[in-house]
Residue frames relative to the residue before (quaternion, step in Angstrom):
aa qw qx qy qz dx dy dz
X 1.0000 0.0000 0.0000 0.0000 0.00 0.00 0.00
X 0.6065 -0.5189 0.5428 0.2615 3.69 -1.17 1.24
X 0.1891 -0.5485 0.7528 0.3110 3.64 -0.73 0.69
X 0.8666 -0.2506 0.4015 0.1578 2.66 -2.61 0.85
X 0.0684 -0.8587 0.4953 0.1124 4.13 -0.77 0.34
X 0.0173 -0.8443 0.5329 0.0538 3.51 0.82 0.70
X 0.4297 -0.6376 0.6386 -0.0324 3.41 -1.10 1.89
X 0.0253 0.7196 -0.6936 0.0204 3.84 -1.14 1.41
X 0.3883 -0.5454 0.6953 0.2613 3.54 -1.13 1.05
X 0.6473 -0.3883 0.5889 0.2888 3.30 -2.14 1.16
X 0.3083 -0.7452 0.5110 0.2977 3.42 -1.55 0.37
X 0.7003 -0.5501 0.2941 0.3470 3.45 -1.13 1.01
X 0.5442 -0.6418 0.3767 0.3873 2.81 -1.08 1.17
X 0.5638 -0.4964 0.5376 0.3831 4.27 -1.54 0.25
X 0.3355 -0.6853 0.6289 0.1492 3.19 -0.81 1.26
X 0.4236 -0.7318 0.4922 0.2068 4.02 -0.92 0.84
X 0.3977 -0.8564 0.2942 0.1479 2.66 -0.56 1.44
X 0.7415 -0.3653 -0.0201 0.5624 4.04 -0.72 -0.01
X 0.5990 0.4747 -0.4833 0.4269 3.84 1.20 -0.69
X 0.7422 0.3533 -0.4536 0.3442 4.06 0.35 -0.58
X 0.6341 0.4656 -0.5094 0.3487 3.56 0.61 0.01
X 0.3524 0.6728 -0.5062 0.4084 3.72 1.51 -0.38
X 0.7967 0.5476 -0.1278 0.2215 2.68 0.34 -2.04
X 0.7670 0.2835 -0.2266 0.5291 3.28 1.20 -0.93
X 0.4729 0.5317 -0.5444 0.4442 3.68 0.83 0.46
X 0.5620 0.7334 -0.2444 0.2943 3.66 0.98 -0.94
X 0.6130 0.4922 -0.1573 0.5977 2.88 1.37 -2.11
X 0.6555 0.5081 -0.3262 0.4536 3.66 0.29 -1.28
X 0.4490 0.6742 -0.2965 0.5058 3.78 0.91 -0.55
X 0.8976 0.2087 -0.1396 0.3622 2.75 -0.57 -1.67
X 0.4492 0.7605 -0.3331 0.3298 3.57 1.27 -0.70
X 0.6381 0.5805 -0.1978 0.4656 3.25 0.95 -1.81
X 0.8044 0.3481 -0.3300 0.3506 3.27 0.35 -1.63
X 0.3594 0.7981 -0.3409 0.3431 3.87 1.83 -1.09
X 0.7836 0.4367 -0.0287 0.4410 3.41 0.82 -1.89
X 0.5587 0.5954 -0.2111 0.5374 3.66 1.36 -1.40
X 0.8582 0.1829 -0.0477 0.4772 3.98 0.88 -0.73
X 0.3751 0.7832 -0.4354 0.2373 3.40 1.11 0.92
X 0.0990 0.8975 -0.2084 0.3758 2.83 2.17 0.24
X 0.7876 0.5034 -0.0373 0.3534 2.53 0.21 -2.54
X 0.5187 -0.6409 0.4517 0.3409 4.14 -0.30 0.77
X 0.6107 -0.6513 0.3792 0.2431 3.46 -0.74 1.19
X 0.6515 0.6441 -0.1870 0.3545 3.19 1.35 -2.17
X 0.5944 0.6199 -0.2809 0.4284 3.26 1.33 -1.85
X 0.5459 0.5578 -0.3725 0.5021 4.15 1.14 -1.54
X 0.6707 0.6091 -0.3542 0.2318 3.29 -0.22 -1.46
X 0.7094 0.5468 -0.1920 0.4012 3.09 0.46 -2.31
X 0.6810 0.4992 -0.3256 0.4255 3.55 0.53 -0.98
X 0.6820 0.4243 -0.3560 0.4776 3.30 1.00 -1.46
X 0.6428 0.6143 -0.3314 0.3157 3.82 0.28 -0.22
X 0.7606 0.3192 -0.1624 0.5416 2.95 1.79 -0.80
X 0.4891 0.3284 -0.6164 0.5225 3.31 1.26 1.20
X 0.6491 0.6084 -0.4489 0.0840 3.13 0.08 -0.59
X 0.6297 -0.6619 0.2921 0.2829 3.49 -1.21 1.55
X 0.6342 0.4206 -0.5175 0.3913 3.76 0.39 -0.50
X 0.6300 0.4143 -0.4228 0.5027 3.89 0.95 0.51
X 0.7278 0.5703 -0.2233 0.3085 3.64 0.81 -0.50
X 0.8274 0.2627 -0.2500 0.4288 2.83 2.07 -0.67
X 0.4962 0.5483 -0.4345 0.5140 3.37 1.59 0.22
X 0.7338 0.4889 -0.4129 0.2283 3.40 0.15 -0.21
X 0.7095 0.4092 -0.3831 0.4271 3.39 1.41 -0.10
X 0.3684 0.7522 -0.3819 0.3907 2.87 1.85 -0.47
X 0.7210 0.4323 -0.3035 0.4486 3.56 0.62 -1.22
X 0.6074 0.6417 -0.3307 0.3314 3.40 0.95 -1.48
X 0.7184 0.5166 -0.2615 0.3854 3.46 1.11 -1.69
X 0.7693 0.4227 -0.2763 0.3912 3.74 1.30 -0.98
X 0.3767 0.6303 -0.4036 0.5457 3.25 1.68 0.35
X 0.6805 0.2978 -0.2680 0.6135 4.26 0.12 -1.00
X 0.5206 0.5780 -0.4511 0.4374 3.91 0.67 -0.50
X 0.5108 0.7252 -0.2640 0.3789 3.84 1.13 -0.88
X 0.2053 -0.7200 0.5457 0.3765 4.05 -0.18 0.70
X 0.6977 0.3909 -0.5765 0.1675 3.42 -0.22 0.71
X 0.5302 0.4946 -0.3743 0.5781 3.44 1.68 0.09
X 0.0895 0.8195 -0.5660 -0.0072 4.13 1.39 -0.22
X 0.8746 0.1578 -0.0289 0.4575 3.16 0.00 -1.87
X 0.3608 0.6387 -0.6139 0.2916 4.16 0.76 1.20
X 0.6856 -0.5546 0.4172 0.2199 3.14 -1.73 1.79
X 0.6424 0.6563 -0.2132 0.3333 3.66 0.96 -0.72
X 0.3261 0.8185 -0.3071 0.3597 3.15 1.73 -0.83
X 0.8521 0.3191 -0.1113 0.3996 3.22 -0.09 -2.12
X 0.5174 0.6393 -0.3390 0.4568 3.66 1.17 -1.01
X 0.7470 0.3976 -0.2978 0.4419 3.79 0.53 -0.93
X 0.6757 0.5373 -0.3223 0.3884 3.29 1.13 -0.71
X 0.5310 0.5455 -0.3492 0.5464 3.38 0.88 -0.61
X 0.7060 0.4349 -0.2719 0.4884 3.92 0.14 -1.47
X 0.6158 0.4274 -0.4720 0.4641 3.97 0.61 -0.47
X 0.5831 0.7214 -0.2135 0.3067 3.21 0.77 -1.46
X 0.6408 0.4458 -0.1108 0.6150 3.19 1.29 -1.57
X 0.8360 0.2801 -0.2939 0.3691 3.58 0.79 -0.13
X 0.5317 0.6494 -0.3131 0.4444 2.97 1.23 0.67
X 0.4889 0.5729 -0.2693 0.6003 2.93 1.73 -0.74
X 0.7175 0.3861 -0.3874 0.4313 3.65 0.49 -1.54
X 0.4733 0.7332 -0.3603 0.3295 4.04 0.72 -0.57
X 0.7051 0.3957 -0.2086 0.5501 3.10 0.77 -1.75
X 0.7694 0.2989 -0.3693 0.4269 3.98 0.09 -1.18
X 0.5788 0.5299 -0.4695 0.4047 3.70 0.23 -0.63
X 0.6901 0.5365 -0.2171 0.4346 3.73 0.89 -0.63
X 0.8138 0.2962 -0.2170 0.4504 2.85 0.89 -0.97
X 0.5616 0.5384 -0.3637 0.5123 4.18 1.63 -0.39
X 0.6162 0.5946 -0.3421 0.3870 3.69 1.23 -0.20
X 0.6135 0.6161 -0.0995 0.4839 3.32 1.67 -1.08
X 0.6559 0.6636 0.0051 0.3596 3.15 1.97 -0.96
X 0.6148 0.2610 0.0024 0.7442 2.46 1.55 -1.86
X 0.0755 -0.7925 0.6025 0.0562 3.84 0.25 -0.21
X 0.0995 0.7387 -0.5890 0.3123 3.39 1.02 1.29
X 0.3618 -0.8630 0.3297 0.1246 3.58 -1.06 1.57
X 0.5860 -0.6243 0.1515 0.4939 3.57 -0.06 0.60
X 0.3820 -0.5538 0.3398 0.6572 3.83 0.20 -0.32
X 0.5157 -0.6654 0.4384 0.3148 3.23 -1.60 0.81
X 0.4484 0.4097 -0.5784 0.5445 4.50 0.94 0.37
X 0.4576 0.5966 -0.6371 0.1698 4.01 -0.14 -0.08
X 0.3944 -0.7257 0.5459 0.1407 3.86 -0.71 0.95
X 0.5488 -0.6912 0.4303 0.1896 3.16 -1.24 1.45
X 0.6141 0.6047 -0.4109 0.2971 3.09 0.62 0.09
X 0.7047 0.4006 -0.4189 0.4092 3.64 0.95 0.48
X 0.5690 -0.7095 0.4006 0.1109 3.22 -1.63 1.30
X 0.2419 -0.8468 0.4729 0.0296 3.16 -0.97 1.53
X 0.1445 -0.8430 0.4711 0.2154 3.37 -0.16 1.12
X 0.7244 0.1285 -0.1107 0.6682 4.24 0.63 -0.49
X 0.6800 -0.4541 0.4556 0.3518 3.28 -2.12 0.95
X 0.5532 0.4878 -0.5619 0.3747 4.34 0.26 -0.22
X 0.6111 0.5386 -0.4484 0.3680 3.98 0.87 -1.00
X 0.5220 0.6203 -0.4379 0.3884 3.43 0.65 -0.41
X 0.8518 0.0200 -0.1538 0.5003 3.93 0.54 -0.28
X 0.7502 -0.6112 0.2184 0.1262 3.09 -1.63 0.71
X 0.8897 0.1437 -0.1266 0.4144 3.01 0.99 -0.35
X 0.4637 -0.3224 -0.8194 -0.0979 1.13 -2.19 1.30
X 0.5698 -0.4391 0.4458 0.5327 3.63 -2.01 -0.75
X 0.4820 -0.6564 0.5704 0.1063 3.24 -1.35 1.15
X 0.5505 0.6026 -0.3126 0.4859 3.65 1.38 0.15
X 0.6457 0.6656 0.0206 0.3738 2.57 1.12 -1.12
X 0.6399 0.4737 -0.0396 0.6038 3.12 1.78 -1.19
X 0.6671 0.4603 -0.2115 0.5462 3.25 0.98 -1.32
X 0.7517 0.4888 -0.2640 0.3554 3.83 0.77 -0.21
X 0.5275 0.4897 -0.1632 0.6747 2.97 1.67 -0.99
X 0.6324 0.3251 -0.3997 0.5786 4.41 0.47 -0.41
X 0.6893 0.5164 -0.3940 0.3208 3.82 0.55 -0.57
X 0.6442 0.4921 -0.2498 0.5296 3.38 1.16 -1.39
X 0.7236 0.3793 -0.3322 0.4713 3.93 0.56 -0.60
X 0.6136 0.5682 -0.3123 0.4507 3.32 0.66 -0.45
X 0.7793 0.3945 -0.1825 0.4514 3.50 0.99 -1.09
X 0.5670 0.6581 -0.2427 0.4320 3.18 1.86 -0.57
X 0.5853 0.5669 -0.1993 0.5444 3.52 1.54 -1.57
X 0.7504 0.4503 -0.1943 0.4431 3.71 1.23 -0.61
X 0.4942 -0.6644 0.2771 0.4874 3.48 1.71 0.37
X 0.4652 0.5901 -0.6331 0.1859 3.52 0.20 0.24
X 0.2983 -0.6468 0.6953 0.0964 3.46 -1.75 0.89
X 0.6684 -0.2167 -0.7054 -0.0930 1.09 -2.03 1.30
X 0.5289 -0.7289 0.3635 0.2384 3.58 -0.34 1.51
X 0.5919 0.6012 -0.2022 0.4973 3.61 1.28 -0.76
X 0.5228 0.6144 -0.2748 0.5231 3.43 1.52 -0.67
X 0.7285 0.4165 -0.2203 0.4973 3.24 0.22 -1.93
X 0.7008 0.3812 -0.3184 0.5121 4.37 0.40 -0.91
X 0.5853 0.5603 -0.3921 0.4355 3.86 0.43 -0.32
X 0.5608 0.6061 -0.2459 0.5075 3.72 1.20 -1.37
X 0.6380 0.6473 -0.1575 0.3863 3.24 0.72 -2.09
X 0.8250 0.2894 -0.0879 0.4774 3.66 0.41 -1.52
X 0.4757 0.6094 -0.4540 0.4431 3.56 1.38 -0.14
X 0.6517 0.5412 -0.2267 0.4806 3.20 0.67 -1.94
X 0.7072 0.5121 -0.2868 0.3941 3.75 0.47 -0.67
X 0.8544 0.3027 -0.2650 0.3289 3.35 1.15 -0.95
X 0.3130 0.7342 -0.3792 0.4682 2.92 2.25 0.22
X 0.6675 0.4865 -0.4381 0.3548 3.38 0.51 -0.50
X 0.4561 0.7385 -0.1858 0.4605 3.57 1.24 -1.05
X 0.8486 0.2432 -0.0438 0.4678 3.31 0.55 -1.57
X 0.5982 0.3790 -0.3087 0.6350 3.52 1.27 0.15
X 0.4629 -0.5418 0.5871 0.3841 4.16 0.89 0.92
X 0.4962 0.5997 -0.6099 0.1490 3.45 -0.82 0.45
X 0.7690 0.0190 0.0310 0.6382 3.26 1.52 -1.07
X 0.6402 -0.5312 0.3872 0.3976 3.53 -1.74 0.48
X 0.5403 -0.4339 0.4096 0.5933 3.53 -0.70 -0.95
X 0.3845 0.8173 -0.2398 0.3560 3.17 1.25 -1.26
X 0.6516 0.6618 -0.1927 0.3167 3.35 0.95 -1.88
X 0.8392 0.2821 0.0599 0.4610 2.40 0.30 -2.45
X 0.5614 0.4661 -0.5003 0.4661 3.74 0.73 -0.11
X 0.7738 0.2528 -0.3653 0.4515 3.96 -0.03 -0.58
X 0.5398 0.3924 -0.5426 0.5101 4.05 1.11 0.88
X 0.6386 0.2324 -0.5729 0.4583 3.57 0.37 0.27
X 0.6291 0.4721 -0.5346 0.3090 3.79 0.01 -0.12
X 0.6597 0.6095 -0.2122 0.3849 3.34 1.12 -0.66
X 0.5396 0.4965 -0.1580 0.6614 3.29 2.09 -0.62
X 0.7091 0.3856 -0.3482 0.4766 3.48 0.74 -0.29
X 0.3402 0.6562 -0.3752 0.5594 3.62 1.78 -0.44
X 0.8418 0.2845 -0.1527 0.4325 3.34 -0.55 -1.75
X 0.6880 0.4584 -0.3789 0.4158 3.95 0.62 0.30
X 0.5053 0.4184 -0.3718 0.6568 3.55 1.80 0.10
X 0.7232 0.2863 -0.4621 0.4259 3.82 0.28 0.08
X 0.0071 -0.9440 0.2610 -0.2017 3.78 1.71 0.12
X 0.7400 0.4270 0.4155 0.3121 1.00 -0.24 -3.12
X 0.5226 0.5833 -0.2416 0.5730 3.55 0.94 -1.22
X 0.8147 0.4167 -0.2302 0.3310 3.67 0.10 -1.59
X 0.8834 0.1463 -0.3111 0.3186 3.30 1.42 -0.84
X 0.2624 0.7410 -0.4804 0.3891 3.17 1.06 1.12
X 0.4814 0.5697 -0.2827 0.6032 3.37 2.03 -0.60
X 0.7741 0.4755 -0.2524 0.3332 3.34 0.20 -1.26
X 0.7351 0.4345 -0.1714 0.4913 3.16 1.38 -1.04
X 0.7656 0.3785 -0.2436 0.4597 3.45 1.05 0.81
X 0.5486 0.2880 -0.3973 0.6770 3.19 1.95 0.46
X 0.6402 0.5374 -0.4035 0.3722 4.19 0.84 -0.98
X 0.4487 -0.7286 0.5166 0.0312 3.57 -1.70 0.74
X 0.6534 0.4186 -0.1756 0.6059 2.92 2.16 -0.50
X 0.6485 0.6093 -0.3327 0.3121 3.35 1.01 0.01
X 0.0464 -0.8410 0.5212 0.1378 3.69 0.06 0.72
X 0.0870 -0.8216 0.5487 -0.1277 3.64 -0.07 2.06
C-alpha cells in the first residue's frame, strides 16, 4: 500500500507592511501629480532645479564669507549671516548624505536622464537634498530679517515641488527635506548665536 500523500499549498504571499503600503501609496501619489503637470514647461522645472542645486549653494557663500572674512571688510554686518548659512550648509551636506545612504530608497523609475549626478548619495531619493537646501535657506534667511519672508518660502516650495514634477523625487522626499531644512536652519541659528558670543572676529 502507497503511503498516504499529504498536499501543502505555497505560502501566501507577505502582505507589506505599514512602511510599504506608505510607500506605495506615495509612489502612486507622486506619479499622478508627475503625469497631472507635464504640461507645466520643462525650462520653467529646470531653472529652479539649478537654483537649488548645491555645487551653487556651497561655493558661493563660501567665497562670499572668505571675502568679508578679509581685514578690509573686518567689521561688515554680513560676516556672521554667511557663517551661520555655510554652517547650515554643511550640516545639510553631511545628513542629506548620510539618510540617503541609509535609506537607499530608489529614485522613481520615469525620472529622465538628463539630470547630473555629482556623488554616489544623488543616486537615491531620499530624502530630496533640494529640498532641504531651500527650505534651510529660506528659514535661515527669513529668521535673519530678510524681506519679503513670503518670497524666500514661495522659492523654497517651488524648488521642492519641481522636484516631484520632474520624477526626480517622491512626495515623501521632499516633504521630510523641507522639515529637515527647517531643522538644520534652527541649529544655523543655534551656531551663530554661539559664534557670536565666544568669536572675536565676528561683528553680530
Amino acid at each position: 500500500m502507497a503511503p498516504a500523500t499529504t498536499t501543502t499549498s505555497p505560502p501566501a504571499p507577505a502582505k507589506p507592511g505599514l512602511l510599504g503600503g506608505v510607500a506605495g501609496l506615495d509612489a502612486a501619489v507622486s506619479l499622478r501629480l508627475h503625469a497631472l503637470f507635464l504640461p507645466v514647461p520643462r525650462l520653467l522645472l529646470k531653472a529652479l532645479e539649478v537654483a537649488g542645486d548645491g555645487r551653487i549653494w556651497l561655493p558661493v557663500p563660501i567665497s562670499l564669507l572668505l571675502l568679508s572674512a578679509s581685514p578690509a571688510n573686518a567689521s561688515s554686518a554680513v560676516s556672521p549671516l554667511l557663517a551661520g548659512l555655510v554652517a547650515g550648509l554643511v550640516i545639510d551636506l553631511a545628513l542629506v548624505g548620510l539618510v540617503k545612504v541609509a535609506v537607499r530608497r530608489p529614485r522613481p523609475a520615469y525620472n529622465a536622464k538628463d539630470m547630473y549626478v555629482a556623488v554616489a548619495a544623488d543616486h537615491w531619493s531620499f530624502p530630496s537634498g533640494h529640498s532641504s537646501r531651500a527650505f534651510l535657506v529660506a528659514a535661515f534667511l527669513a529668521a535673519g530679517g530678510f524681506h519679503p519672508r513670503e518670497a524666500l518660502f514661495l522659492w523654497a516650495a517651488a524648488t521642492s515641488a519641481s522636484r516631484v514634477l520632474l520624477g526626480r523625487h517622491y512626495v515623501l522626499d521632499v516633504v521630510a527635506g523641507a522639515l529637515l531644512g527647517v531643522f538644520e536652519a534652527w541649529l544655523s541659528n543655534l551656531f551663530l548665536r554661539f559664534m557670536c558670543d565666544q568669536s572675536t572676529f565676528l561683528v553680530c
